[in-house]
N, C-alpha and C positions, 0 to 999 in steps of 0.2 A: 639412263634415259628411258629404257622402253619397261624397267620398271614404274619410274615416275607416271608414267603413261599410262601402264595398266593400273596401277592404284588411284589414279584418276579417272579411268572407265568405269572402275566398277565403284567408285563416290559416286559420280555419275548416277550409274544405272541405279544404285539405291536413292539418289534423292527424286529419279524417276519413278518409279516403283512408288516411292511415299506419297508422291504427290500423287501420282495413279488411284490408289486404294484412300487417299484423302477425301477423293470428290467422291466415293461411292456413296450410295444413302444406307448403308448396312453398315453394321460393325464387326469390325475384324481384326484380329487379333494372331501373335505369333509367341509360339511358346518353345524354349529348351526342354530337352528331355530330362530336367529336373523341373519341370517345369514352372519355370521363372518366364516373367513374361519379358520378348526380346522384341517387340514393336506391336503397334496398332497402328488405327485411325483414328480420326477425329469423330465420328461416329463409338467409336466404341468410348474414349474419354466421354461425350456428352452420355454413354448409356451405363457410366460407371461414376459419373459427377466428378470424376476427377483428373488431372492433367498427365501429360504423357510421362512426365518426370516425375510422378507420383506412382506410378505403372510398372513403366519400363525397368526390370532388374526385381521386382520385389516379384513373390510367390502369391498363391490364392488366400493365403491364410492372412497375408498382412494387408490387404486392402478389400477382401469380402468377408461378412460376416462368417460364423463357425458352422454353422450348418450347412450355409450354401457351398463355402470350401472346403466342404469336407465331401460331399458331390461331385463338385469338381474333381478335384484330387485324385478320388477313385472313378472315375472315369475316363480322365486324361490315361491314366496307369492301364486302366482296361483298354485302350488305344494303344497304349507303347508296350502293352505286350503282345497284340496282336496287330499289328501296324495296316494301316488302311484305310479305308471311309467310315465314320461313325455318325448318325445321326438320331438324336433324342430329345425327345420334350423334358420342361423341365418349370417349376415355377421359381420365378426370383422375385425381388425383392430390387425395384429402382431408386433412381437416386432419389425422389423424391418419397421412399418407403411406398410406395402403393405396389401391389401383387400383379406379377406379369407373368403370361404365358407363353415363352420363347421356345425357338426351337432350334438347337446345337448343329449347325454341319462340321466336322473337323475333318483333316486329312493329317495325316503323316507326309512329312519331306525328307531329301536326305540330302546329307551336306555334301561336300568338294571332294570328300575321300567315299560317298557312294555307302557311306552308314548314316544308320538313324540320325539326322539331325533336329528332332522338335517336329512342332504339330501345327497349323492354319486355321482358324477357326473363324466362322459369321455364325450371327445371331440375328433369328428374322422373329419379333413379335406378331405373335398370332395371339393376342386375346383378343381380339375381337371374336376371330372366326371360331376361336373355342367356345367364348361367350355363346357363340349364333349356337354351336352346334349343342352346349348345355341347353339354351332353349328349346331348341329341336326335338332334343329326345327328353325336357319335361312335358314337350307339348305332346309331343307319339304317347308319353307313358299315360297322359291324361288322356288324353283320345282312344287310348288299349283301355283305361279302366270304364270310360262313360261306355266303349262300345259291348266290353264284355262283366262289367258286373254292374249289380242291382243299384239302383239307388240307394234305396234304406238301409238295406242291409250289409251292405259291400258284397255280399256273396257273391259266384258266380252268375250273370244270368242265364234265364231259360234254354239261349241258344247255345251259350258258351258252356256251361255244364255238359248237353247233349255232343258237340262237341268231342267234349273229354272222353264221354262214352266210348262214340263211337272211335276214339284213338286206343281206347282200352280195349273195345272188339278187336281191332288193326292188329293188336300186340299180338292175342292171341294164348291170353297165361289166364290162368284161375285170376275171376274177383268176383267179385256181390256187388248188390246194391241195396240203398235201402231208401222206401217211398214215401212218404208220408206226410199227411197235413195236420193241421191242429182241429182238434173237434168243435163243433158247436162256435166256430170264430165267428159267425152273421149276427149272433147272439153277442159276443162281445164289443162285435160296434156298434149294432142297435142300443146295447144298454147302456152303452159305457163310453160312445166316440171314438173316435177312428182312431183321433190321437192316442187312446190308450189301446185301442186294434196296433196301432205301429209301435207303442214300446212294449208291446207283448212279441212283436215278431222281432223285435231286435234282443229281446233275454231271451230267447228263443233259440235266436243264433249265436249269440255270446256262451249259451250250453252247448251249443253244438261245438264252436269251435273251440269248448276247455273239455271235451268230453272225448272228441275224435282223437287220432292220428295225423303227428305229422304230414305224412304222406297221402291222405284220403282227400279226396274234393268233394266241397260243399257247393252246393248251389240250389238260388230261390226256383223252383221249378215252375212256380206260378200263384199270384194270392198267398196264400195262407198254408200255399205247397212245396214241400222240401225236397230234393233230393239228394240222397252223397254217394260218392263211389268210394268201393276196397278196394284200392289195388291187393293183387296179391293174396287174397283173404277168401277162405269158402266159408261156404252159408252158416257150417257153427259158430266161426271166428267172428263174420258180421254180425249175426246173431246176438251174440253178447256185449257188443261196444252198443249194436242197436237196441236193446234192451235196457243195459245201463243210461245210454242216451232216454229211453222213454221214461226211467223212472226219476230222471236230475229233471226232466221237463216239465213232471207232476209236482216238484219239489217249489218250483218258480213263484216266489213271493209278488204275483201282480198286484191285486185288488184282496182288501180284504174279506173271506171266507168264497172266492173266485176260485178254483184249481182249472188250473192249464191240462188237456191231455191232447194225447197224438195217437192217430190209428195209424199202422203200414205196415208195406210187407216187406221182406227181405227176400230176394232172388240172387243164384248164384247161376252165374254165364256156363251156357252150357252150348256154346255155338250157334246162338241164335240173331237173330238180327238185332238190329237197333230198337224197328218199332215193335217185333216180339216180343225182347225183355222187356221195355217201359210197359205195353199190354198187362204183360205177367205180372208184372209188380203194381198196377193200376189195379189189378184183378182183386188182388191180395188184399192191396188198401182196402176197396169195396167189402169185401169178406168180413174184415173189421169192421166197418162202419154198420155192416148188416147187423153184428150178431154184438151189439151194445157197445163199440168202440174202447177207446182208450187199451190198445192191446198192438201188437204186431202178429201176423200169420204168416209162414213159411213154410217150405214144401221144399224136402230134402232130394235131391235129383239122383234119380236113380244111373 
């Protein structure tokens, strides 16, 4: 008799329990430590299109596709060997095939003898909020490129190269820099239009940026004005990328019997300020432009 009783409590307490977890608006889910699935909701049948009889007893592999169950699987397993609260993003694949961005809570439970008995799991869809937040940081990443590079050119702007600078002053290690504008360019939009002044400054920087270092930053300093940083690099080593750079600049197929050149200087940090070194290398530039352009000047620091 007070067996009949107890196997009638605890019918009971599980068609409580089901009906409990029925009405929730999440889906939920219970799995063996082989992980065969041993109940859900009705929430999780609608986010799996299929009925609880179709669920109940079969594994991940025989009612989710091979990639997602194979996700699964080793996850659940990374749960059952370290037993506890797991929680992970994931994208699936709903009933109606369109792409969802869910996010896994599971626990581990134990059964009537107090060992592992299987794992609990809800599933809460957040694409929306992923959606938001993909938007969010295209709109930051758009908002970082209008506020710190050029229009035309994408380069760095004005501020955001100086910027760099003075983060490469902060550091405190050997770099150069190197100054320079393009010569006689008032000349080439008088004669020629501005539009061929702006694709003269975009092969300009298309040499710059197959000429340089990974690692160096470019940026429009102003007009017709360049500046890049070396990390890293004293004034021989800039020297000769700047060099090289001046003579791929000469090379620049704009206009026919047109040549492109560049005056600047190249300065290497020798503990000086922000507006010191730009001065220095201003100086430099000037140096060239006095003494017939199309050249770089440098001055080895003693």
């Amino acid at each position: 008799m007070e067996n009949k009783k107890r196997i009638n409590a605890i019918e009971d307490n599980i068609e409580i329990n089901q009906t409990t977890i029925d009405i929730l608006p999440i889906p939920i889910f219970y799995k063996n430590t082989d992980g065969v699935y041993i109940g859900c909701n009705k929430k999780f049948e609608e986010f799996l299109g299929k009925s609880k009889d179709d669920i109940v007893g079969k594994g991940v592999f025989e009612i989710s596709g091979e990639e997602q169950a194979a996700e699964y699987f080793s996850k659940d397993k990374e749960l059952f060997d370290n037993p506890g609260v797991q929680i992970y993003e994931y994208e699936v694949l709903s009933k109606d095939d369109k792409k969802k961005r869910v996010r896994f809570y599971k626990t581990t439970f134990l059964n009537a003898d107090g060992e592992l008995g299987g794992l609990i799991g809800t599933i809460f869809d957040i694409t929306s909020d992923y959606e938001k937040k993909e938007l969010l940081e295209e709109r930051n990443k758009l908002l970082e490129r209008i506020y710190t590079r050029d229009s035309l050119t994408n380069l760095y702007n004005h501020k955001k190269i100086l910027d760099i600078l003075e983060a490469q002053i902060n550091i405190n290690e050997t770099f150069s820099i190197f100054m320079f504008d393009v010569d006689n360019f008032k000349q080439i939009n008088d004669n020629y239009g501005h539009q061929i002044g702006d694709k003269a400054l975009i092969k300009i920087t298309e040499t710059i940026l197959s000429t340089v270092r990974k690692e160096d930053f470019v940026g429009r300093y102003g007009g017709e004005e360049f500046l890049i940083v070396f990390p890293r690099l004293n004034i021989e080593e800039a020297l000769k990328i700047s060099e090289r750079l001046r003579r791929e600049i000469a090379m620049i197929d704009l206009i026919e019997g047109r040549q492109i050149t560049v005056s600047g200087g190249v300065v290497e940090f020798t503990d000086e300020s922000l507006n010191a070194l730009i001065s220095k290398a201003d100086r430099f530039l000037y140096k060239v432009k006095k003494s017939g352009k199309n050249g770089i000047y440098f001055k080895a620091p003693k």
